[in-house]
C-alpha positions as CSV (number, residue, x, y, z in Angstrom):
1,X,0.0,0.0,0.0
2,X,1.2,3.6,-0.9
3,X,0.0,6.8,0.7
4,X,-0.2,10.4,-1.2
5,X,-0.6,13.6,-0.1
6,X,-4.1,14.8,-1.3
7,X,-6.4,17.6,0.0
8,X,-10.1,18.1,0.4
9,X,-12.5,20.2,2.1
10,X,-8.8,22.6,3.1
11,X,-7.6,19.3,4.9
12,X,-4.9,17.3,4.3
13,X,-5.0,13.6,4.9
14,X,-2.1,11.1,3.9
15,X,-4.4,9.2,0.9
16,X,-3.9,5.3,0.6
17,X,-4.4,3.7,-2.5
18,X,-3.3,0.3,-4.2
19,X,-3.2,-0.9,-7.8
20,X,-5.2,-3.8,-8.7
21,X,-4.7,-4.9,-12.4
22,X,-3.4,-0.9,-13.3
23,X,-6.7,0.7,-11.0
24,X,-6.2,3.3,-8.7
25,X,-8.2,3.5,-5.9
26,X,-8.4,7.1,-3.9
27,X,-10.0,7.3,-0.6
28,X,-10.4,10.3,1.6
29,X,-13.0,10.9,4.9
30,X,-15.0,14.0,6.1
31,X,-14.8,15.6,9.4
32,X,-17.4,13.1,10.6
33,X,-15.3,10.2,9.8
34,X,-18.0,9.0,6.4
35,X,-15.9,7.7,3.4
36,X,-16.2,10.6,0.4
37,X,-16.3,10.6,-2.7
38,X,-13.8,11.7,-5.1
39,X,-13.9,12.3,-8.4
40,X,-11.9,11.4,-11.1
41,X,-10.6,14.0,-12.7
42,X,-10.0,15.2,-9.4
43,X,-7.8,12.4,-8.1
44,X,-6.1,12.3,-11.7
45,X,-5.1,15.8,-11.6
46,X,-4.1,15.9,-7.6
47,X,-1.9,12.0,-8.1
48,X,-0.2,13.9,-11.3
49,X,0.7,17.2,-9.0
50,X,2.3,14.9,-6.3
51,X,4.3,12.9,-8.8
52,X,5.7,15.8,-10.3
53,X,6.6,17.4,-7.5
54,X,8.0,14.0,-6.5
55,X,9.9,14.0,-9.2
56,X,11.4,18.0,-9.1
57,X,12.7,16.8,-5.5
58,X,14.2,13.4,-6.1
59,X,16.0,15.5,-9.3
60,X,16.7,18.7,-7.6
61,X,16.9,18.0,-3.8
62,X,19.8,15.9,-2.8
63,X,20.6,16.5,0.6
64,X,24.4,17.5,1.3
65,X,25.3,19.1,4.7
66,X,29.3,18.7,6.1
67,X,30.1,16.4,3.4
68,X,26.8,14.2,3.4
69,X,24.7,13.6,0.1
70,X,21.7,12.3,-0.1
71,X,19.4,11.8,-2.9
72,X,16.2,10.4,-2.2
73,X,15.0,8.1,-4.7
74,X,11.4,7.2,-5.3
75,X,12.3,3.4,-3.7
76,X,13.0,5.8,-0.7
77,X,10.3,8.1,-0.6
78,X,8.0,5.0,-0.9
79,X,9.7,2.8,2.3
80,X,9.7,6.0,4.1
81,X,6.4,6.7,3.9
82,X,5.1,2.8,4.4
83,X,6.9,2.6,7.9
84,X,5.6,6.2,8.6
85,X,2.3,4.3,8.4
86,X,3.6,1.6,10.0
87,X,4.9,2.9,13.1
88,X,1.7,5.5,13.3
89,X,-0.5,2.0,13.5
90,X,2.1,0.3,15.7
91,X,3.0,3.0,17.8
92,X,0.7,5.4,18.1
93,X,-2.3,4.2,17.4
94,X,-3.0,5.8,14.2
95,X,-4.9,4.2,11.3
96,X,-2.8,5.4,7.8
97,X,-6.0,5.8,5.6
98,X,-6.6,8.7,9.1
99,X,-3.6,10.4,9.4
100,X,-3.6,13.8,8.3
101,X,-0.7,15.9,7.3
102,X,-0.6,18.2,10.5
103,X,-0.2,15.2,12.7
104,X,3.4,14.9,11.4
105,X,5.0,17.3,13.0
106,X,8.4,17.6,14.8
107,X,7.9,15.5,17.4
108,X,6.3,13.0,15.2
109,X,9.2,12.6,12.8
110,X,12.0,12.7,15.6
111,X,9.8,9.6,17.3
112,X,10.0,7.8,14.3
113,X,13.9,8.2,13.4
114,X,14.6,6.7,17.2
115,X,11.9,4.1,16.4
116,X,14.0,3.3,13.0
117,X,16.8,3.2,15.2
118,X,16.1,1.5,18.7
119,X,13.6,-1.1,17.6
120,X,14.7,-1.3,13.4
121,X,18.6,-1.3,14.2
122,X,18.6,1.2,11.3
123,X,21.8,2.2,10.6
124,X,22.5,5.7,11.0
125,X,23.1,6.3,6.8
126,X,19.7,4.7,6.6
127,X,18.2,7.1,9.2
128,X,19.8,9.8,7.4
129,X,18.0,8.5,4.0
130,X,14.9,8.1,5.5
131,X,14.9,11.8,6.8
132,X,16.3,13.4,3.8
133,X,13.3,11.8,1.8
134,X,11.1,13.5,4.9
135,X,13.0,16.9,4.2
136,X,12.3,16.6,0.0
137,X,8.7,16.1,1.1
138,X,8.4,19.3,3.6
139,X,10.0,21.3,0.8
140,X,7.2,20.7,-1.4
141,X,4.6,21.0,1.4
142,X,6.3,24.4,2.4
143,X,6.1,25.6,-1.7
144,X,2.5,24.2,-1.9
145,X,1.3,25.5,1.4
146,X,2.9,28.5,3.1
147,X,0.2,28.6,5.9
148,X,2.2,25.6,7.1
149,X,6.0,27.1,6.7
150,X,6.2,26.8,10.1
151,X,5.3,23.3,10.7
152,X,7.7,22.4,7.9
153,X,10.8,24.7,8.9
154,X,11.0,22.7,12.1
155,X,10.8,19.3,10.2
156,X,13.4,20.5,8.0
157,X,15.7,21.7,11.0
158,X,16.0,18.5,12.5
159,X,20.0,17.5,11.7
160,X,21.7,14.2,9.6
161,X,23.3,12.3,11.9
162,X,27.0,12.4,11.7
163,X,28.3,9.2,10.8
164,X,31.9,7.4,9.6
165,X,32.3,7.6,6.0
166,X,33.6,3.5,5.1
167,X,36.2,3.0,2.7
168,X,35.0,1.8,-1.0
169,X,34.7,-2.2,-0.7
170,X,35.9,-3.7,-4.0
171,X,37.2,-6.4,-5.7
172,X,40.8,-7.2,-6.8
173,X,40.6,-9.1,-10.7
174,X,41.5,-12.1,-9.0
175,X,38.5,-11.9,-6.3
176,X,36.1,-11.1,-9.6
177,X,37.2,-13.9,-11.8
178,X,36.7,-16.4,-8.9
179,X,33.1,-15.2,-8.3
180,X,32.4,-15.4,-11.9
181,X,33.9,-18.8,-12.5
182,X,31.6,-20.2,-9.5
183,X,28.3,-20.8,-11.7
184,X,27.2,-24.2,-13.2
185,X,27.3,-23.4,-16.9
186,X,25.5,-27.1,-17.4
187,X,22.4,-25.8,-15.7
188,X,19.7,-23.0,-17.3
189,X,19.8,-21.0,-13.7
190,X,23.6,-21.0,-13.6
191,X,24.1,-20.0,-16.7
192,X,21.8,-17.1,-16.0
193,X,23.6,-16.6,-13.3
194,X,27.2,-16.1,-14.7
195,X,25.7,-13.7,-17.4
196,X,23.7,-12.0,-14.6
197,X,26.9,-11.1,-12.2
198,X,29.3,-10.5,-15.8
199,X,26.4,-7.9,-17.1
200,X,26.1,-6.3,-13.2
201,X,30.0,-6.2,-13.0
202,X,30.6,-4.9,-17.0
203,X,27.8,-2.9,-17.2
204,X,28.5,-0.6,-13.5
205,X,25.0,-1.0,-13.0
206,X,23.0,-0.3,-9.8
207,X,21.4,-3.7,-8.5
208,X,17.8,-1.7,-9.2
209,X,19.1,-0.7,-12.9
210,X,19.9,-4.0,-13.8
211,X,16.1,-5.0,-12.3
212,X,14.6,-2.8,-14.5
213,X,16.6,-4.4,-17.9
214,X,14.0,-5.5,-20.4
215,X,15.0,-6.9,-23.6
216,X,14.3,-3.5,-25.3
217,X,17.5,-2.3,-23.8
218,X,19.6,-4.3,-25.2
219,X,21.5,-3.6,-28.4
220,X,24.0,-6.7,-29.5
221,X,24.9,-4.9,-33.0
222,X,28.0,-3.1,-33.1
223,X,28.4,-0.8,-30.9
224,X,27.0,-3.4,-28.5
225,X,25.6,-1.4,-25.5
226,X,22.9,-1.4,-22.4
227,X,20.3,1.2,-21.7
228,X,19.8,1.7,-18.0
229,X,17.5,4.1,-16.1
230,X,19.3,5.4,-13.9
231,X,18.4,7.9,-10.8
232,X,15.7,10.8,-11.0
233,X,14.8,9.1,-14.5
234,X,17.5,9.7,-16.2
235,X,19.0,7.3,-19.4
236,X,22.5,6.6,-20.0
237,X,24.2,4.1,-22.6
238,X,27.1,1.8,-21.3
239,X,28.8,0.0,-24.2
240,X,29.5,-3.9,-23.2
241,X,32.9,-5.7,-24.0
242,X,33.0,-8.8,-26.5
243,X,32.5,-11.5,-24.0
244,X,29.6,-9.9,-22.1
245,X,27.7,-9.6,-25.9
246,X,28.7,-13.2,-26.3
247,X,27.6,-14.5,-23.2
248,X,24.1,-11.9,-23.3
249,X,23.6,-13.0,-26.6
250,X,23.5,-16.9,-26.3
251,X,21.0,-16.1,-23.1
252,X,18.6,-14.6,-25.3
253,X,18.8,-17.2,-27.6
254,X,18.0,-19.9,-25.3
255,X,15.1,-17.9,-23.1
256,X,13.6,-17.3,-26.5
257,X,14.3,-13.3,-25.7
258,X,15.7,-12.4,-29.3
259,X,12.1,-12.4,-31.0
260,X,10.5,-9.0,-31.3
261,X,7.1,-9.6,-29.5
262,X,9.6,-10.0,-26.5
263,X,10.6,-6.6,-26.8
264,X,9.4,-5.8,-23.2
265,X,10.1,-9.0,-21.4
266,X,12.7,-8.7,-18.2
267,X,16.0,-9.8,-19.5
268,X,16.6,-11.7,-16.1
269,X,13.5,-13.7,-15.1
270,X,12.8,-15.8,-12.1
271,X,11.4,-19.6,-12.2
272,X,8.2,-18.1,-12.5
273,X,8.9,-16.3,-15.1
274,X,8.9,-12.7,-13.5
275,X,11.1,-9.9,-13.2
276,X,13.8,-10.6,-10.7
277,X,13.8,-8.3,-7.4
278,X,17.1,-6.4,-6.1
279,X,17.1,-9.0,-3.1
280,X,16.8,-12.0,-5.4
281,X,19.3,-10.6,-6.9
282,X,21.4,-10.0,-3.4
283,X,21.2,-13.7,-3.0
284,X,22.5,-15.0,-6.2
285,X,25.8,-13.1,-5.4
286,X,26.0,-14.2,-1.7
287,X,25.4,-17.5,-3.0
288,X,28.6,-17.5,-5.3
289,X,30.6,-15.7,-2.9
290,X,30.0,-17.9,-0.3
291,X,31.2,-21.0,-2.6
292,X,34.0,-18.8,-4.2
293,X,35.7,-18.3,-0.2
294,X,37.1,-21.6,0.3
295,X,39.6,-20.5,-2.5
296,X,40.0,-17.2,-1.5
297,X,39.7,-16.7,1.9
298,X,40.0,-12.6,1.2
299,X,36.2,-13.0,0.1
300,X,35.4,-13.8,3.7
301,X,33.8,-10.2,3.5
302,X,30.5,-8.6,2.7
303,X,30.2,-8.2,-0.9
304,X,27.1,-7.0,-2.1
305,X,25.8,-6.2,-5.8
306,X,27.1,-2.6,-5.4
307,X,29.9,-4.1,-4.3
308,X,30.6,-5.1,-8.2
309,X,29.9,-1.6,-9.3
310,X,33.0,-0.5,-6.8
311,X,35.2,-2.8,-8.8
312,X,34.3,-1.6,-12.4
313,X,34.9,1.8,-11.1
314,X,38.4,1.1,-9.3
315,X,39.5,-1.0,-12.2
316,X,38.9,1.6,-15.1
317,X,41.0,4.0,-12.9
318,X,43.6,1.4,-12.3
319,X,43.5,1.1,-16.1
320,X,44.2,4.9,-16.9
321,X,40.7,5.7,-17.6
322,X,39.9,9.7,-16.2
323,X,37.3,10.7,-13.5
324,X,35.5,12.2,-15.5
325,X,34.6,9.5,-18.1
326,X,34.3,6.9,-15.3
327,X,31.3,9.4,-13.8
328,X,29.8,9.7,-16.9
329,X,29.8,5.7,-17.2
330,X,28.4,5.1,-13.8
331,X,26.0,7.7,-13.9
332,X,27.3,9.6,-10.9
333,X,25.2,13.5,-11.0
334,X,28.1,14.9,-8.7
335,X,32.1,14.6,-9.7
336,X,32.6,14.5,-6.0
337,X,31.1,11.1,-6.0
338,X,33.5,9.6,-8.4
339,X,36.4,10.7,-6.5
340,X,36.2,8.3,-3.6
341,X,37.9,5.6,-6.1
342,X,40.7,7.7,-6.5
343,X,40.8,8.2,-2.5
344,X,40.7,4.4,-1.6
345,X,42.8,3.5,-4.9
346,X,46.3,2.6,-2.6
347,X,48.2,1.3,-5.2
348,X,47.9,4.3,-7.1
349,X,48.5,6.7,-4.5
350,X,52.1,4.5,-3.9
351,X,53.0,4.6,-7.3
352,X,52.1,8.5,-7.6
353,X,54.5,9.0,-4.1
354,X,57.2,7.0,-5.8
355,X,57.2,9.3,-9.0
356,X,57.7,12.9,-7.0
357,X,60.1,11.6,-3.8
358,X,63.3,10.0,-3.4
359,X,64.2,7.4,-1.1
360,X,65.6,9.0,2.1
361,X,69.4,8.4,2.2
362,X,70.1,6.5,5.4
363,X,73.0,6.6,7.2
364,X,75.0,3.7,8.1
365,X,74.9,3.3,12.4
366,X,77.8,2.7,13.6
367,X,78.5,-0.6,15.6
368,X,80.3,-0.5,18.8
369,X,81.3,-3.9,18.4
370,X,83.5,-3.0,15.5
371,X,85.0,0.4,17.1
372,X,88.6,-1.2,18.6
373,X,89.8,1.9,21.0
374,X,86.1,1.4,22.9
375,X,86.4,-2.2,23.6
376,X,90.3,-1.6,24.9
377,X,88.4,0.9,27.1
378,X,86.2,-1.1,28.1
379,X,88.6,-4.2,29.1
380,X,91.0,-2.1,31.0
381,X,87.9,-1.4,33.4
């Protein structure tokens, strides 16, 4: 269930709705508590402001304050606002098809981040998503509504939690080619698997783009390339290397993908035939790992699907390739992003340190046991 922001009779209430078979179902209630009707043009046209606005702030509002950015996606803004209902129904006792927009006020949302944290052992980067999509959405409200400014400012002045920024977890080429050599080619699922994990590490994809792959955006013909949507909507081309076309298109091939009526098919399906989700996905790779550690016992680590995107990065700046071409390939908006490969890139910064210093001329220490006058000294004692 989803929740929307919709407003009737000057109230605001927080709007479920679900989506049987494409229908979308809008309920709202009087001051009496009696379901209303609403019409359709109505609900069309109030759904279609909230998901542009949506949109403006997942494009235009990433959070950054001291070195922290944010950018809520619409995955975010749509977990944040189902354990809002969540811990409203839990916690306090009210319904989500009854809670009303002034309800959420400062005190609200500060009781749900130390829910998040105390009883969800939220990390505090996920707190710090969770509030940032909260922010995006009181900077809409604050636009739409000025008689509410007030309400909103306070929301918006509650602080990111300061947190340790971890190092960038990748893979060395050895690490990678074990993973990849792990699934059973004689199978259909492993060999779905091993172009799954080649296209997720070739292609620098987020686990959520590669969910999203149909067969539409795939092009095999020279120059062979992927269409991902990336965040805030936008599309970007990655070009794929010889084996990855290969491999892609032998999969196609044998799932009967290659025939145009399957045009928007997922290109990675589960048994029944579906889309694949992001933590399907998650547990193909832990699966592979896991088999992959008992030859390389440096795997004994969390590697995770963005874990993969790390290593293309690291290894097309290991291999010469510039910042600014790697943040085009990944899709990164800010430059800043990009630059934590060449932060956590060691072996570079060595070889960078050797170029620009000399080795420090040491002198020799001189050894008592070979000075002659001290140890006559020290007999005649």
């Amino acid at each position: 269930m989803r929740y929307r922001l919709f407003k009737a009779d000057n109230r605001h209430l927080l709007v479920s709705f679900r989506r049987p078979n494409g229908v979308v179902t809008t309920r709202t209630w009087n001051h009496s508590g009696e379901e209303k009707k609403v019409s359709r043009l109505q609900r069309k046209t109030t759904l279609s402001r909230i998901e542009c606005a949506r949109s403006k702030q997942v494009g235009l509002n990433a959070e950054t304050k001291k070195g922290v950015g944010i950018e809520p996606t619409g995955e975010i803004f749509l977990l944040t606002f189902t354990l809002i209902g969540r811990f409203c129904r839990d916690v306090r006792g009210i319904a989500p098809e009854r809670l009303r927009l002034e309800q959420i006020d400062v005190s609200l949302v500060e009781a749900f981040l130390d829910y998040l944290e105390r009883e969800r052992k939220s990390s505090p980067r996920t707190r710090n998503q969770r509030l940032a999509a909260l922010h995006a959405f009181f900077r809409y409200v604050q636009a739409e509504e000025p008689a509410r400014m007030h309400q909103c400012q306070k929301v918006l002045a509650i602080p990111l939690r300061k947190h340790a920024r971890p190092t960038v977890n990748y893979l060395s080429k050895e690490e990678l080619a074990e993973i990849l050599a792990q699934p059973d080619l004689q199978t259909p699922e492993g060999r779905r698997d091993a172009v799954l994990l080649s296209v997720l590490y070739d292609a620098g994809a987020r686990v959520q783009e590669l969910v999203d792959l149909s067969v539409g955006d795939v092009r095999l013909d020279p120059p062979a390339q992927l269409r991902l949507l990336g965040k805030g909507r936008k599309m970007r081309a990655v070009p794929l290397m010889g084996n990855t076309v290969q491999l892609l298109r032998k999969h196609m091939q044998e799932n009967h993908l290659d025939r145009p009526e399957q045009f928007d098919k997922p290109l990675f399906q589960n048994a029944h035939h579906e889309r694949l989700t992001r933590s399907g996905i998650r547990y193909i790779l832990h699966k592979y790992v896991v088999l992959a550690q008992s030859r390389r016992p440096s795997l004994n680590r969390t590697v995770s699907p963005h874990t993969l995107r790390h290593t293309k990065g690291m290894h097309l700046l290991q291999s010469g390739v510039s910042l600014d071409m790697i943040r085009d390939f990944l899709g990164h908006v800010d430059a800043k992003t990009t630059q934590i490969y060449a932060r956590a890139n060691l072996e570079m910064k060595r070889k960078a340190l050797e170029k620009i210093s000399e080795p420090p001329s040491v002198q020799t220490i001189p050894c008592w046991q070979q000075n002659k006058d001290l140890l006559d000294w020290l007999h005649s004692l």
